[in-house]
Backbone as a printed PyTorch tensor [residue, N CA C, xyz], in Angstrom:
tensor([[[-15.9000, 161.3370, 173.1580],
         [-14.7380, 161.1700, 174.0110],
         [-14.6610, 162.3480, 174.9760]],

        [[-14.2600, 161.9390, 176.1960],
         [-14.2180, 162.9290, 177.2520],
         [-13.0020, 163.6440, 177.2330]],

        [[-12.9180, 165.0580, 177.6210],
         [-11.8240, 165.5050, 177.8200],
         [-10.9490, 165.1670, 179.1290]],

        [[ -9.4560, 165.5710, 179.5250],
         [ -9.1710, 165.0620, 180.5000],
         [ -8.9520, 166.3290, 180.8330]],

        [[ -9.0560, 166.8300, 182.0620],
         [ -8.7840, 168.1910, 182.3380],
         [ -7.9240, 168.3740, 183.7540]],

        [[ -6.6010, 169.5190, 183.7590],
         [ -5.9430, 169.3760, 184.6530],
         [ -5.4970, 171.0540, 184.8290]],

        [[ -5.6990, 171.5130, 185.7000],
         [ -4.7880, 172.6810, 186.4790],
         [ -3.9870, 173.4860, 185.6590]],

        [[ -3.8490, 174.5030, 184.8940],
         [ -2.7570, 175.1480, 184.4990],
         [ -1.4980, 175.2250, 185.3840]],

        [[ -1.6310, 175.3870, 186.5650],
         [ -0.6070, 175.4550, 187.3230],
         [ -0.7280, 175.0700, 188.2410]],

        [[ -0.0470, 172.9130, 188.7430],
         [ -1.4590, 172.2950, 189.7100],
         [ -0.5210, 172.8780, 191.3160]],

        [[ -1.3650, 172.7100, 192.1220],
         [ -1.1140, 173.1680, 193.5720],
         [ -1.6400, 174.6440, 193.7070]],

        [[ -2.0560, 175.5080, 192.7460],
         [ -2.5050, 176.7420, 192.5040],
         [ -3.9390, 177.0240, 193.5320]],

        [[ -4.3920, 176.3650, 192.7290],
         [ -5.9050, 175.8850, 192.9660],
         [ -6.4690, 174.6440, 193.2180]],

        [[ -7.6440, 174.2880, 193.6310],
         [ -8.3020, 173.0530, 194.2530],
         [ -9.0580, 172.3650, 193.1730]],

        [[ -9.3620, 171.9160, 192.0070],
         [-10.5950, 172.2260, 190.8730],
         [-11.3070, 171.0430, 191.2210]],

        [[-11.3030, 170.6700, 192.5240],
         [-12.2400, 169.4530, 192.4090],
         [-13.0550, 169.3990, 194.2860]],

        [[-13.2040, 170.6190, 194.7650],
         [-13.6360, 171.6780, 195.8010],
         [-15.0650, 172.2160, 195.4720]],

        [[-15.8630, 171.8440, 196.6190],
         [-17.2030, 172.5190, 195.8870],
         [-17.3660, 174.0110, 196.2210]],

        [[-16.4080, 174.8170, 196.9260],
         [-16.0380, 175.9760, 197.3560],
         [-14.2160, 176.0650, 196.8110]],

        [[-14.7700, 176.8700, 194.9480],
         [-13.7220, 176.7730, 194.3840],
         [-12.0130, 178.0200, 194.9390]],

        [[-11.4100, 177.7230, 195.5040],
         [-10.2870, 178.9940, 196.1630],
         [ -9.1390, 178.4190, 195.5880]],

        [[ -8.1060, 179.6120, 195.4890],
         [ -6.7210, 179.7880, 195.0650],
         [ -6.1570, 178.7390, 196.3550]],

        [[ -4.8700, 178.0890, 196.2970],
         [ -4.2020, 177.5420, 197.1320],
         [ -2.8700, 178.5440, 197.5400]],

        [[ -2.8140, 178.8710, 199.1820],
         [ -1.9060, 179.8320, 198.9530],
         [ -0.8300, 178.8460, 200.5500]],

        [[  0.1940, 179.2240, 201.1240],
         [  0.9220, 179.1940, 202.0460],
         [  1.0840, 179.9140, 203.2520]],

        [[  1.5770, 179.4860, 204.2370],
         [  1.0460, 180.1760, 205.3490],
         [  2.5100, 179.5870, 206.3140]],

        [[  3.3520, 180.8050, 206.6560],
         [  4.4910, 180.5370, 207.9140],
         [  3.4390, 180.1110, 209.0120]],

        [[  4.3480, 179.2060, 209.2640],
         [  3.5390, 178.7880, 211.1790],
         [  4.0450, 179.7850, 212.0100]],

        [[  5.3640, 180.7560, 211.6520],
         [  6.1240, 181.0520, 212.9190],
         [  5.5050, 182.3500, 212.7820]],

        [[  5.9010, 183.3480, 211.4780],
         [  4.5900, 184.2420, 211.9420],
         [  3.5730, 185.0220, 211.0800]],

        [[  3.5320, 184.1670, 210.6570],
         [  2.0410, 184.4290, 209.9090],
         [  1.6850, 185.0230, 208.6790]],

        [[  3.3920, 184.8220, 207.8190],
         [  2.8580, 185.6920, 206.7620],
         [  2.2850, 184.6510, 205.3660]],

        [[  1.6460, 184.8090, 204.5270],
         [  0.4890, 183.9260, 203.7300],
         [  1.4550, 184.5180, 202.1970]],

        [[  1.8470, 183.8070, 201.3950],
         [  2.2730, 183.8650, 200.2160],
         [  1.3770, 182.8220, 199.0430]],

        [[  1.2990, 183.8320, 197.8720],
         [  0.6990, 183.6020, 196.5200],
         [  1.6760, 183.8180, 195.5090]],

        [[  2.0730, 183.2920, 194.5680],
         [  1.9310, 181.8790, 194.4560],
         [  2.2970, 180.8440, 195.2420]],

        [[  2.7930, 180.2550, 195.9080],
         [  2.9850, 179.1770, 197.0570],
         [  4.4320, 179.2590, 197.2920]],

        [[  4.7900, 179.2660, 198.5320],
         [  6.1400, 179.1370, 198.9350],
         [  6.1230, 177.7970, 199.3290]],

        [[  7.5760, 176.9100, 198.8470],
         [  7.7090, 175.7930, 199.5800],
         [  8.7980, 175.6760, 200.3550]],

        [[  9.7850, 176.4630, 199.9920],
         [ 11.3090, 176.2510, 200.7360],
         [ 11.5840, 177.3540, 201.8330]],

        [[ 10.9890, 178.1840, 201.9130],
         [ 11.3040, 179.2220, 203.1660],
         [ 10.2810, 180.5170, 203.0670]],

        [[ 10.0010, 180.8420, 204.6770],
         [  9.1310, 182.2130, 204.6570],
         [ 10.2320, 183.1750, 203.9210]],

        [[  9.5830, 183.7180, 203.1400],
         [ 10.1320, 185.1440, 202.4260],
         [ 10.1770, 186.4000, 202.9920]],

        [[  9.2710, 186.5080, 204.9330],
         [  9.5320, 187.5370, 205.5500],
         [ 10.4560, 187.7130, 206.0670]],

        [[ 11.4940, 188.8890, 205.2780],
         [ 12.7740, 189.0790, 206.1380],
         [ 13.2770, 189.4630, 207.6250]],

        [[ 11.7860, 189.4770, 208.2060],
         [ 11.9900, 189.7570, 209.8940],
         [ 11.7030, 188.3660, 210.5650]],

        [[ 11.1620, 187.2950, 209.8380],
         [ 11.0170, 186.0870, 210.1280],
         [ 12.4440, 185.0660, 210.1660]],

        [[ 12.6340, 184.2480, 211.2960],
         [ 13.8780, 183.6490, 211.1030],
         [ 13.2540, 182.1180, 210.6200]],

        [[ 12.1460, 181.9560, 209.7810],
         [ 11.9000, 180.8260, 208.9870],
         [ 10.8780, 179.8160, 209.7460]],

        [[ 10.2270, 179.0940, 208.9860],
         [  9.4690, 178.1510, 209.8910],
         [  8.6680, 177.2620, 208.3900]],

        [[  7.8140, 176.2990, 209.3260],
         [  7.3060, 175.5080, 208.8290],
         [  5.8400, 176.0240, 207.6560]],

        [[  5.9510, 176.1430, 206.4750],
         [  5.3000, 176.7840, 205.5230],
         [  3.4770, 175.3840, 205.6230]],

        [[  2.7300, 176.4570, 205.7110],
         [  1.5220, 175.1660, 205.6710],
         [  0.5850, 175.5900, 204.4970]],

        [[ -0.4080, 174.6140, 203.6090],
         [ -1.2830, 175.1260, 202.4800],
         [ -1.9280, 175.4230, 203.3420]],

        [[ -3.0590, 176.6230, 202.5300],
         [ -3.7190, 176.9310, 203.5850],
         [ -4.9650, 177.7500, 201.8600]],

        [[ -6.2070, 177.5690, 202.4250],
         [ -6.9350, 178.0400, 201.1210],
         [ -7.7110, 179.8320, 201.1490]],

        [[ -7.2150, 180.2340, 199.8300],
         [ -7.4340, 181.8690, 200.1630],
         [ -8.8100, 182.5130, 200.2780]],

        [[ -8.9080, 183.9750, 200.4970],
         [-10.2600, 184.4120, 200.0690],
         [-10.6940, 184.1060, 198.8290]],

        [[-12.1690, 183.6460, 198.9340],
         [-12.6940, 184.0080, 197.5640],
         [-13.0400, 185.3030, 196.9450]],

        [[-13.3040, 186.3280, 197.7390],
         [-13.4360, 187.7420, 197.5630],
         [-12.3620, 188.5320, 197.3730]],

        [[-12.4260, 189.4330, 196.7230],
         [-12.0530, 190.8520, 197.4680],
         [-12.1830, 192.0950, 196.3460]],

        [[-11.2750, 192.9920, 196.6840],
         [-11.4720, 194.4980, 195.9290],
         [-10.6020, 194.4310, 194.6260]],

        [[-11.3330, 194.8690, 193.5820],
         [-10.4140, 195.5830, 192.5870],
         [ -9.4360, 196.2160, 192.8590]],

        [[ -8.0340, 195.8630, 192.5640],
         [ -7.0280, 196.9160, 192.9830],
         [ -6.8130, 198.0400, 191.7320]],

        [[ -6.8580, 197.1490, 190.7480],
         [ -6.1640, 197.4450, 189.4660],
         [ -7.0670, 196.5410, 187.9840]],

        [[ -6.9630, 197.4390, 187.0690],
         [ -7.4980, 196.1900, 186.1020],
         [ -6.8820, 196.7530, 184.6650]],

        [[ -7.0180, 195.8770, 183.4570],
         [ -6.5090, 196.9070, 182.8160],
         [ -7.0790, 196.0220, 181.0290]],

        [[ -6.9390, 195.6440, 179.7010],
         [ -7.1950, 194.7780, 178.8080],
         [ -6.0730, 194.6810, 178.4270]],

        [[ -5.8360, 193.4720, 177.7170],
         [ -4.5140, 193.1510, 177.5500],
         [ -4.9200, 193.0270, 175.8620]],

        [[ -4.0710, 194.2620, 174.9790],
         [ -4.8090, 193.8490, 173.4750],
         [ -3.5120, 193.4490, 172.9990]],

        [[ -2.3630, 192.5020, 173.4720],
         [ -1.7080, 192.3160, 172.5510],
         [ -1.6680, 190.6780, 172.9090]],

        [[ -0.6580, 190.1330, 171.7710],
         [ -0.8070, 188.3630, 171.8710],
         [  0.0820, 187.8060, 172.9330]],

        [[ -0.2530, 187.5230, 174.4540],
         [  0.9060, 187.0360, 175.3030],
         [  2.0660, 186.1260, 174.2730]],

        [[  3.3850, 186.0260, 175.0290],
         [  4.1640, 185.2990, 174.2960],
         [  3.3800, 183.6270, 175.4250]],

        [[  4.2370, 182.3600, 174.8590],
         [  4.5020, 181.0820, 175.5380],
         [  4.4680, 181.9220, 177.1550]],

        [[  4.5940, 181.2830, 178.2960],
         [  3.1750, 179.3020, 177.8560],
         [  1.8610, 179.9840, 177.9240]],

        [[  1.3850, 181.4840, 177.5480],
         [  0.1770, 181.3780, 177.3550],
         [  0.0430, 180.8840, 176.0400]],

        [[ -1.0070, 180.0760, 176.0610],
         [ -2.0310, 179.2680, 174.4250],
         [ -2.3120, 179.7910, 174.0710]],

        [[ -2.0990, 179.9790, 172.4570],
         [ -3.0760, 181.0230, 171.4880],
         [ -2.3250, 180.8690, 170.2440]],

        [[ -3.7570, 180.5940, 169.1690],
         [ -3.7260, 180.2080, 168.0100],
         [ -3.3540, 181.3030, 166.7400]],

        [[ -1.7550, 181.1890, 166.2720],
         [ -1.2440, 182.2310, 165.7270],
         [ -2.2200, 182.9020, 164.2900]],

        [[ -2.7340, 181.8870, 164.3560],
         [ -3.5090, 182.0740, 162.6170],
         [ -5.2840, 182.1710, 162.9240]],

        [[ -5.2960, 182.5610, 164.2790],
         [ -6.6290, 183.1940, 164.3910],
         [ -6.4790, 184.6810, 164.6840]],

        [[ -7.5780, 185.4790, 164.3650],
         [ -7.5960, 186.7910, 165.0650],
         [ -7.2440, 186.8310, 166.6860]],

        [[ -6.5260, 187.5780, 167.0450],
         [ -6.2190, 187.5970, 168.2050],
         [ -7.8010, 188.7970, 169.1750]],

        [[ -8.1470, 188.0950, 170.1960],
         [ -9.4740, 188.6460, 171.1370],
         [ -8.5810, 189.0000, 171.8750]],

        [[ -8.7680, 190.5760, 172.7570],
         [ -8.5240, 191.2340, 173.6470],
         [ -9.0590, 190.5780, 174.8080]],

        [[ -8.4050, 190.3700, 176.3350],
         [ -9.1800, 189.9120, 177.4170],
         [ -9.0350, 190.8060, 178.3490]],

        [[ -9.6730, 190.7590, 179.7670],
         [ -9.5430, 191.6520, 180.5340],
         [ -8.3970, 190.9790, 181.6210]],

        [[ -7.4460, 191.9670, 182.2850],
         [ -6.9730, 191.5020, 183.6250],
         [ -6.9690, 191.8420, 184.9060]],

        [[ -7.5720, 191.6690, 186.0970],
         [ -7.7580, 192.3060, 187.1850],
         [ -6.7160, 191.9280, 188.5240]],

        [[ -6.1090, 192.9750, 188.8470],
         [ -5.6970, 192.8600, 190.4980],
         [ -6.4910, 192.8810, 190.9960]],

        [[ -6.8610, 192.3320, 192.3530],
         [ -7.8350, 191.6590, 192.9800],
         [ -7.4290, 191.9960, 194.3960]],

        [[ -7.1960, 192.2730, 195.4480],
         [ -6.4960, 192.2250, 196.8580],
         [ -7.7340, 191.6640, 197.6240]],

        [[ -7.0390, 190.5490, 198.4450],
         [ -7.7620, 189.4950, 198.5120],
         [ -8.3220, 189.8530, 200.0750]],

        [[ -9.7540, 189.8050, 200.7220],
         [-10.6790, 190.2500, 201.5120],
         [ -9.5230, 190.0620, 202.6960]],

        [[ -9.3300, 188.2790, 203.5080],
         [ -8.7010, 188.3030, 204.4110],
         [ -7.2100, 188.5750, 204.1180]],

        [[ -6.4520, 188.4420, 203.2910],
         [ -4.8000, 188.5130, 203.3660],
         [ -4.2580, 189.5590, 203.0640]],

        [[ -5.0420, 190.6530, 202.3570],
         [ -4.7360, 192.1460, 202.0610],
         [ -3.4550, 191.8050, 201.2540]],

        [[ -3.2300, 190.1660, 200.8160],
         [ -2.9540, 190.2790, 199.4210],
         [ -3.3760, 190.5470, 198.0170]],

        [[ -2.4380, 191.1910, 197.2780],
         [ -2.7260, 191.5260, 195.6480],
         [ -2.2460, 190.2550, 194.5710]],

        [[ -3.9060, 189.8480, 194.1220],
         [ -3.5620, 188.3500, 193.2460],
         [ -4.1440, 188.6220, 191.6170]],

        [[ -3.0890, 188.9020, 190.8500],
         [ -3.5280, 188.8680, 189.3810],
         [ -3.9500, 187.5750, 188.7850]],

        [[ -5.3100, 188.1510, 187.6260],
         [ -5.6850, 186.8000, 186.7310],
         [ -6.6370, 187.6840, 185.7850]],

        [[ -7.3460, 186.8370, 185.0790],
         [ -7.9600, 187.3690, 183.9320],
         [ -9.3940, 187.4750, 184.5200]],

        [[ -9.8860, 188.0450, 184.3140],
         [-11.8100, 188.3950, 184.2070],
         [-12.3900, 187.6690, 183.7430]],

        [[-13.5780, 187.0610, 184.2410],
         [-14.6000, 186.0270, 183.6160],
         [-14.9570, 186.3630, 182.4840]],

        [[-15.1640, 185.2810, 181.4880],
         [-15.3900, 185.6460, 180.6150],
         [-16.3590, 186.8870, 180.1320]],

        [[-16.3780, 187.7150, 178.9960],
         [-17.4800, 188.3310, 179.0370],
         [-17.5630, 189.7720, 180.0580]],

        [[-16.4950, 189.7440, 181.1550],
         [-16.7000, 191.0350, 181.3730],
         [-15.3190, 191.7430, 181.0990]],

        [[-15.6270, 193.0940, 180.7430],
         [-14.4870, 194.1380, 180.1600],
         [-14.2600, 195.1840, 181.2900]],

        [[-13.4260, 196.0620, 180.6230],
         [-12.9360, 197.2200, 181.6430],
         [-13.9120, 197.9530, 182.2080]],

        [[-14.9210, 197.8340, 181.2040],
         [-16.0580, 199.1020, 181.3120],
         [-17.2220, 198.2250, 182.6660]],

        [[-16.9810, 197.3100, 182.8760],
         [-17.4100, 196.2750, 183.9150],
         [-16.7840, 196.5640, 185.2890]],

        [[-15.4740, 196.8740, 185.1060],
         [-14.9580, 197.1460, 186.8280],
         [-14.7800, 198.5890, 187.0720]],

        [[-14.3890, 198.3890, 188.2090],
         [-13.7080, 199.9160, 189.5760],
         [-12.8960, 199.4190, 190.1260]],

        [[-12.2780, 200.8100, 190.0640],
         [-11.1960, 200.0930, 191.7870],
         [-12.1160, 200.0320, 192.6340]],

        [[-11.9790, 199.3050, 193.9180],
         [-12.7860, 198.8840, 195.0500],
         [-13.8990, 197.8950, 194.9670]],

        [[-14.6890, 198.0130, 193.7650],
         [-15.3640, 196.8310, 193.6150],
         [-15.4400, 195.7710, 193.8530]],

        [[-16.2360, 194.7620, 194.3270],
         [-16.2600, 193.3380, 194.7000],
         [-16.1930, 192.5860, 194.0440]],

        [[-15.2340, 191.6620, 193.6850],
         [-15.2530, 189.9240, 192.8780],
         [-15.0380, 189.5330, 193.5570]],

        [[-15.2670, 188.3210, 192.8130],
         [-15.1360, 186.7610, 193.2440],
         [-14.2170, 186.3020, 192.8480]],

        [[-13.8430, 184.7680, 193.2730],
         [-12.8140, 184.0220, 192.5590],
         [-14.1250, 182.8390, 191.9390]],

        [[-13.9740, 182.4870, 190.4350],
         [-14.6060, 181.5000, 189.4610],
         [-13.5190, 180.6440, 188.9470]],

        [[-14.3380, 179.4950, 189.0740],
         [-13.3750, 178.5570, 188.3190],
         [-13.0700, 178.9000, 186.6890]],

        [[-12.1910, 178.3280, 185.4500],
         [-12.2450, 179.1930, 184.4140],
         [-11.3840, 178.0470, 183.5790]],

        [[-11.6280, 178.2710, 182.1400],
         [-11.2330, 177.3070, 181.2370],
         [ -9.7890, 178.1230, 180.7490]],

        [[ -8.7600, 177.9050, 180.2230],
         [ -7.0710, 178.7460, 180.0890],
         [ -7.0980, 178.1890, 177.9280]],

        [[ -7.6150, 177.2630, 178.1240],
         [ -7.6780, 176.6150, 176.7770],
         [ -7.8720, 175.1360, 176.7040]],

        [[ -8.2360, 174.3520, 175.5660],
         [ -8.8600, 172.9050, 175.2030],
         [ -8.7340, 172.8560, 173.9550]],

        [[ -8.3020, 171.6810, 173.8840],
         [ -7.8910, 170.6820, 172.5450],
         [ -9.0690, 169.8500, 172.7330]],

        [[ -8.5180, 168.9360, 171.3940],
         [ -9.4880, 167.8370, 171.4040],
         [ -9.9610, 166.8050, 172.3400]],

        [[ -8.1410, 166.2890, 173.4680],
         [ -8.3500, 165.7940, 174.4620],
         [ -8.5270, 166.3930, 175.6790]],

        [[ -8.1010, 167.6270, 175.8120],
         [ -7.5570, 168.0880, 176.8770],
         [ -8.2440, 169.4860, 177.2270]],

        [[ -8.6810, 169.9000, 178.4720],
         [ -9.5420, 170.8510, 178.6950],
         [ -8.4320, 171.4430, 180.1300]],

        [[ -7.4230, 173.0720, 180.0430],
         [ -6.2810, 173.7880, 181.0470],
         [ -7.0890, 174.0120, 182.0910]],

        [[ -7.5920, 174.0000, 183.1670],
         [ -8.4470, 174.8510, 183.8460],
         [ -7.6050, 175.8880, 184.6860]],

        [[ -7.9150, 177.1200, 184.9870],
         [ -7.6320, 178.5490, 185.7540],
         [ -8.8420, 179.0050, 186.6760]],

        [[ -8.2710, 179.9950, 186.9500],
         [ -9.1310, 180.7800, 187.7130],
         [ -9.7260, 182.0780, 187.1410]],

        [[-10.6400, 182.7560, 187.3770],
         [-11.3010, 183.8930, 186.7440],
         [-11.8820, 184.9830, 188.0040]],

        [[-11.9790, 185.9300, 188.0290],
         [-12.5190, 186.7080, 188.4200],
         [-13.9470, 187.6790, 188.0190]],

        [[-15.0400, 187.6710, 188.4850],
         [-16.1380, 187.9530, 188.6790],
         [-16.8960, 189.1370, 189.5100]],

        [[-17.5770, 190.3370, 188.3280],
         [-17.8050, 191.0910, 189.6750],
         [-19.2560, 190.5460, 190.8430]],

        [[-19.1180, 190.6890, 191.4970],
         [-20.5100, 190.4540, 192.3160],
         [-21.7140, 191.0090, 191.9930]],

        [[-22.5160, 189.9910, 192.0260],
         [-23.8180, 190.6170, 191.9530],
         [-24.8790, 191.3600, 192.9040]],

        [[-24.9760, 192.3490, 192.3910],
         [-26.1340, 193.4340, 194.1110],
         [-26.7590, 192.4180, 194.2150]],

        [[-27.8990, 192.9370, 195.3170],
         [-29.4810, 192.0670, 195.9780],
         [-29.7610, 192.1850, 194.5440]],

        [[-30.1690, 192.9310, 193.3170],
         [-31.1670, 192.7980, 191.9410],
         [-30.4740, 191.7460, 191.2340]],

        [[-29.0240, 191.0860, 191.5300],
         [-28.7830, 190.2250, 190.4860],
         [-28.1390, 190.6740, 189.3540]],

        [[-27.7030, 192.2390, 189.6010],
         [-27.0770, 192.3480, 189.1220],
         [-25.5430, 193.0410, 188.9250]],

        [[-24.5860, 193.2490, 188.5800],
         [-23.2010, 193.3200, 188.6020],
         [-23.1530, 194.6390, 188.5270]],

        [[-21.9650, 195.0780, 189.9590],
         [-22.5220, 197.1250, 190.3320],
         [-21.7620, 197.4800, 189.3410]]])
């Protein structure tokens, strides 16, 4: 049986994009770009409001911040009380074109000892959790790989 798989948080992201990006917003009047998505009004207080458009973000940018998270999030993050609880990583990210700052978790597999500030990731598509039917999908962050292929 197939899983059915849907968005942790849908309008976020695109998961069915062969150039996977965050979904972010964009004032027509002047230009400022909001994450997580604005729908009811620009939030720039020098702006007297305008027509909010989707608009899709960098996939890149710099480490701002990163840090491991060793304790058990409360709800609606998923996690199984009667397993050992795994430490994950979390990275600020400030995103190449919007010189916005977008938090999320680290691809699987890489830790603190993996980033820098300034460093280059990516945005990766990413699994949040799966049941028997059901497979959350998120986003992940990735450091880049040099010309050798491998992660600076």
């Amino acid at each position: 049986m197939s899983r059915s798989r849907s968005p942790v948080v849908p309008g976020w992201f695109d998961p069915d994009v062969a150039e996977f990006h965050l979904l972010g917003t964009r004032c027509r009047a002047c230009g400022a770009v909001f994450f997580p998505r604005e729908e009811v009004f620009c939030r720039n207080p020098g702006c007297a409001g305008g027509e909010l458009v989707e608009v899709p973000l960098s996939r890149r940018g710099t480490v701002w911040s990163y840090t491991d998270a060793r304790y058990r999030p409360p709800a609606p993050y998923v996690s199984d009380p009667d397993t050992e609880w795994r430490p994950y990583t979390l990275v600020a990210v400030e995103l190449a074109a919007e010189r916005m700052v977008v938090l999320g978790q680290a691809a699987p597999g890489v830790s603190v000892g993996d980033l820098e500030v300034g460093a280059e990731v990516e945005l990766v598509p990413g699994v949040l959790n799966e049941d028997a039917g059901h497979t959350w999908t998120t986003w992940h962050w990735k450091p880049v790989a040099d010309g050798r292929g491998e992660a600076p």
